[in-house]
N, C-alpha and C positions, 0 to 999 in steps of 0.2 A: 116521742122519746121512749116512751112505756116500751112502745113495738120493737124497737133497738135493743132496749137494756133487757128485755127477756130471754132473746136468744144467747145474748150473749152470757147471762148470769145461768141460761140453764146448759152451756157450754160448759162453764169454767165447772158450774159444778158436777156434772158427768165427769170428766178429765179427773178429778178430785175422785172420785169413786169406783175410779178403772181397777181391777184387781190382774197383780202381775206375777209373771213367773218365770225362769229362767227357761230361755228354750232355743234360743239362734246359733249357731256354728261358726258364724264369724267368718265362714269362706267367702273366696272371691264373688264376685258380682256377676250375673247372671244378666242378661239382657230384657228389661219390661222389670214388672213388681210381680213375686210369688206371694201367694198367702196361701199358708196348710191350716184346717181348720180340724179338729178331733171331736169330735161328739161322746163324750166319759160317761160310764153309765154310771148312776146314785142305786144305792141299796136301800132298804125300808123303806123310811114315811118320805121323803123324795119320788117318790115311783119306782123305787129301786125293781130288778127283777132278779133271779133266785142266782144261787154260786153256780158258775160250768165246770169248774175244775180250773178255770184260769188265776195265778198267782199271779198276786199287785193288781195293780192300777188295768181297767179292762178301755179299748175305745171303740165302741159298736160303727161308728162314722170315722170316714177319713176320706174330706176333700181337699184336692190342687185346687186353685183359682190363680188364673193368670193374668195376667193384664199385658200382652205385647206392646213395643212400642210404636209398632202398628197392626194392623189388623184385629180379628173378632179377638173378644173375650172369651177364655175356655174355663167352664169348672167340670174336672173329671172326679170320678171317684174311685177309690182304689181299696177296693173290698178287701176287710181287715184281715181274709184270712189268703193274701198272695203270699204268694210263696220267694221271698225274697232273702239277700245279703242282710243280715244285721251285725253292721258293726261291732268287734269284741267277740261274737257270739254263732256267726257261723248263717246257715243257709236254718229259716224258719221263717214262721207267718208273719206278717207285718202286725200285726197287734201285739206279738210277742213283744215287739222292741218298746213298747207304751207300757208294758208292765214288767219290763227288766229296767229301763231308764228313764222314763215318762217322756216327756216333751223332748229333751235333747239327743236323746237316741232315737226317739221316732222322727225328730228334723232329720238327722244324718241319714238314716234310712233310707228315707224318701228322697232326699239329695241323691244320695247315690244311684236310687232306682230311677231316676228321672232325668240327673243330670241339670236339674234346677235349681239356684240358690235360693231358699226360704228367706225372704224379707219380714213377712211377721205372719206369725203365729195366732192362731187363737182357738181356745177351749173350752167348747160347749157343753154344761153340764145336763146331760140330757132329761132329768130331774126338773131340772130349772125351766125345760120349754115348757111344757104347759102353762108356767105363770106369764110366758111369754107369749104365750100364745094369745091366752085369755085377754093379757094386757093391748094385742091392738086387734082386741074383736072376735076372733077366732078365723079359720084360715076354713079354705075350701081345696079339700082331696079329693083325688082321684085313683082309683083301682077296681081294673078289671075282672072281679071275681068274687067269691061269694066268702068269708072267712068267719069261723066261730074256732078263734085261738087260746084255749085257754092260760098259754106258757103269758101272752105279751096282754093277754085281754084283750085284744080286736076283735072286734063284732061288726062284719061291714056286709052290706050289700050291693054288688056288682054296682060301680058306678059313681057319681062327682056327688058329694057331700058338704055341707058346713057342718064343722066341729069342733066343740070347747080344746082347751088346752090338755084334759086327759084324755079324750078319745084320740087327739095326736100326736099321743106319745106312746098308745097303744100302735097304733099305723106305724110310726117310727119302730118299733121295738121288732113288729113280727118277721118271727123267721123262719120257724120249721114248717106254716102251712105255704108257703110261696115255692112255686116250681122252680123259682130260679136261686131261691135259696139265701148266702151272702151277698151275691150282686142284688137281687130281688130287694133289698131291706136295705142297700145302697142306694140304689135310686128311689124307695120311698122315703126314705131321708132326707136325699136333695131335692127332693121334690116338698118338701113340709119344708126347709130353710128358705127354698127359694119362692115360696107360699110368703111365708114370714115376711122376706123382706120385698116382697109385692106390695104388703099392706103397709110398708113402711116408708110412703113417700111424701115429698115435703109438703105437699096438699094437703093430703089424708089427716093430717096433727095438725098445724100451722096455725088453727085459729081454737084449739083448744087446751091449754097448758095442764089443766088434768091430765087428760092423753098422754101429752109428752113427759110428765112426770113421770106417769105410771110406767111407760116406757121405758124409759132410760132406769128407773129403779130395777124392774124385770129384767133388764137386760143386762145390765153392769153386776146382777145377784147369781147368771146362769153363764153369763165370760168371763172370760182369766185369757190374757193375752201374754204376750213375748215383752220383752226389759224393756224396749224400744218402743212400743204403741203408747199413740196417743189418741186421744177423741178422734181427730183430724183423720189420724190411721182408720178407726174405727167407722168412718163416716164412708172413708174410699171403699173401703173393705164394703160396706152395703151396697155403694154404686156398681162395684165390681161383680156382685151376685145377680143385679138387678140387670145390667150387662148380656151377662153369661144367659140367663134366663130369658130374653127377649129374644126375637124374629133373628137379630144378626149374632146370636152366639151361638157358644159351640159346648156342648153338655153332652156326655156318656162316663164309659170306661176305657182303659188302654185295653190294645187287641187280648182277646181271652183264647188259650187253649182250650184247655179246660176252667169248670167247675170242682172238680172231686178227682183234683189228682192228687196220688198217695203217694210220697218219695218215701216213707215209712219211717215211722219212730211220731211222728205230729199228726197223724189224723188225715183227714181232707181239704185242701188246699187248692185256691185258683192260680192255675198257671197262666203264667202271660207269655206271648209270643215272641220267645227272645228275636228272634229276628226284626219283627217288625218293631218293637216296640223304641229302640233308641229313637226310630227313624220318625215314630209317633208323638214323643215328645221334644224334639228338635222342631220338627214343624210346629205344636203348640208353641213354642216358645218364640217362633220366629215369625209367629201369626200369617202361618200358609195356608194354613188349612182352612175350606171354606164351611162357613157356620153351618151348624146344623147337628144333630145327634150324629156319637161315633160309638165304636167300638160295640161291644154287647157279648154276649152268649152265643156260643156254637152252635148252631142248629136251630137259636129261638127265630 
């Protein structure tokens, strides 16, 4: 009976501890389940990193995860400084709209860049990963190259690593020594989440209730989801990463022009390839596309 009434008592009380926040658009329905996730960056004793000039709320990460209602699982990521529609406010970087409206201007966004309705949301305080880290173990990275960054603090050497909870938020953070720049610090992001919920499987905890305490404390202290999520949300939402992440899913970026294009008055901005790109996320969504890495960098 013991074995029953635990899962179930540390269910109810995760559910009880979900922290929420306005962020759905209420539009029509979309075929399969969308989840947008935003990775927020913390200042100071959080791990915060220093001001760029950006007003409000900043989101260093911003993944789709899709779920069709057939075919692979896709998590793309959509590097915070594309140069997109924001609602209200005109043609500017996709971060911009996270720190003009937080959550509900950066759903619509993204809606409208994609053409996908956002089922649930959720927001990663990037602060908050290390404790999450630490709490199931520590995660093992990978990056090709040599980095002594003082802006993020990464100190790595060419190659697969284990690392505590702040040397992976240093990994997450860095950006100005990486050649590919905001994509470059989008996939090492989705690469450290999807680390994350590697180690987060029903094996792995199952026969240790420390573990899963310490888990779910971690993890409901560094998410904040949409009005709508519940645990049950919260559970799919890992299977859907762990999905995306294996053999039959499908993990990149939508088609990139550029890197560092200037339309002037905003700085440097990744463009995406208006042509292809409706046509790119129509197939995500209709699970046509066959798994495997997409999109990337022009010339990498």
């Amino acid at each position: 009976m013991a074995l029953i009434a635990w899962p179930i008592g540390l269910l109810i009380w995760a559910n009880g501890l979900l922290q929420h926040t306005p962020a759905l658009s209420g539009a029509a329905d979309t075929p399969g389940t969308t989840y947008l996730l935003a990775g927020t960056d913390a200042r100071g004793d959080e791990g915060g990193i220093p001001q760029d000039g950006t007003e409000g709320q900043r989101t260093d990460t911003i993944l789709l995860l899709h779920v069709p209602e057939s075919g692979p699982t896709a998590m793309i990521s959509l590097p915070r400084d594309t140069y997109v529609e924001v609602p209200g406010h005109g043609p500017a970087k996709l971060n911009s709209a996270f720190a003009w409206g937080g959550a509900p201007l950066l759903v619509q966004t993204v809606e409208g860049l994609t053409g996908l309705t956002i089922d649930h949301y959720a927001e990663i305080g990037m602060g908050g990963v290390s404790h999450l880290v630490d709490a199931v173990g520590g995660v093992n990275l990978c990056y090709d190259g040599d980095v002594n960054d003082p802006d993020s603090g990464m100190v790595w050497t060419a190659g697969c690593h284990d690392v505590d909870g702040q040397a992976a938020l240093s990994f997450a953070r860095m950006r100005k020594a990486d050649p590919q720049g905001d994509v470059g610090r989008a996939l090492r992001q989705r690469q450290l989440i999807g680390a994350v919920m590697g180690k987060v499987s029903p094996g792995s905890l199952a026969f240790d209730p420390g573990a899963q305490v310490a888990l779910v404390d971690a993890g409901t202290g560094a998410l904040t989801f949409d009005e709508d999520a519940g645990v049950l949300d919260v559970a799919r939402l890992a299977l859907a990463f762990r999905a995306a992440n294996a053999e039959g899913g499908i993990t990149g970026t939508p088609p990139i022009v550029s890197i560092d294009y200037r339309p002037g008055n905003i700085g440097s901005t990744v463009l995406l390839d208006a042509d292809a790109t409706p046509d790119f996320f129509a197939a995500i969504r209709d699970g046509s596309l066959p798994p495997g890495p997409v999109g990337g960098v022009p010339g990498s």
